[in-house]
N, C-alpha and C positions, 0 to 999 in steps of 0.2 A: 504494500500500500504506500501511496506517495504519504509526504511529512503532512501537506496541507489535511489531505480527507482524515489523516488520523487524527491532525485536532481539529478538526469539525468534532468526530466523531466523539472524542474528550470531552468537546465544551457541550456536544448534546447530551453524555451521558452526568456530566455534571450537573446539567441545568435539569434532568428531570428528578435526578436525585436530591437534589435541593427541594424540587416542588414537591414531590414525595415527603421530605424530611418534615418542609411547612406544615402540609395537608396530616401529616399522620402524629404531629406533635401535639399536647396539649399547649394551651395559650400560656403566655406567661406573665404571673400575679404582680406585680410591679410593686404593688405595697408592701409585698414582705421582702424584698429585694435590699438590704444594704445600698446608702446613701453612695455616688461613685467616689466623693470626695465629703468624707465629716471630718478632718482635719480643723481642730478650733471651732468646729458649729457647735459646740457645746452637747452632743449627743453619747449618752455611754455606749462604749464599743462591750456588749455582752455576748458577745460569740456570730457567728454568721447567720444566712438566710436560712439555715438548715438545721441550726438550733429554735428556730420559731415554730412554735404550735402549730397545729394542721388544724 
């Protein structure tokens, strides 16, 4: 196979597994997501998103 059709073939097999990954993932909760920067916001750091309650 030439270089070109095998990255076609790449970026198609990527791009459906991407849209797979979307479609087949559960949504994700934002509120219980750690701040990206609490640095001096005055927030206590008590462990990650995965120490919070369900």
């Amino acid at each position: 196979m030439k270089p070109a059709a095998l990255r076609t073939v790449f970026w198609l097999l990527f791009a459906a597994f991407l849209a797979w990954d979307y479609n087949a993932s559960p949504p994700v909760d934002l509120r219980w997501e750690l701040a990206p920067i609490a640095a001096g916001s005055g927030q206590a750091t008590q462990g990650g998103h995965c120490s919070m309650p369900e």
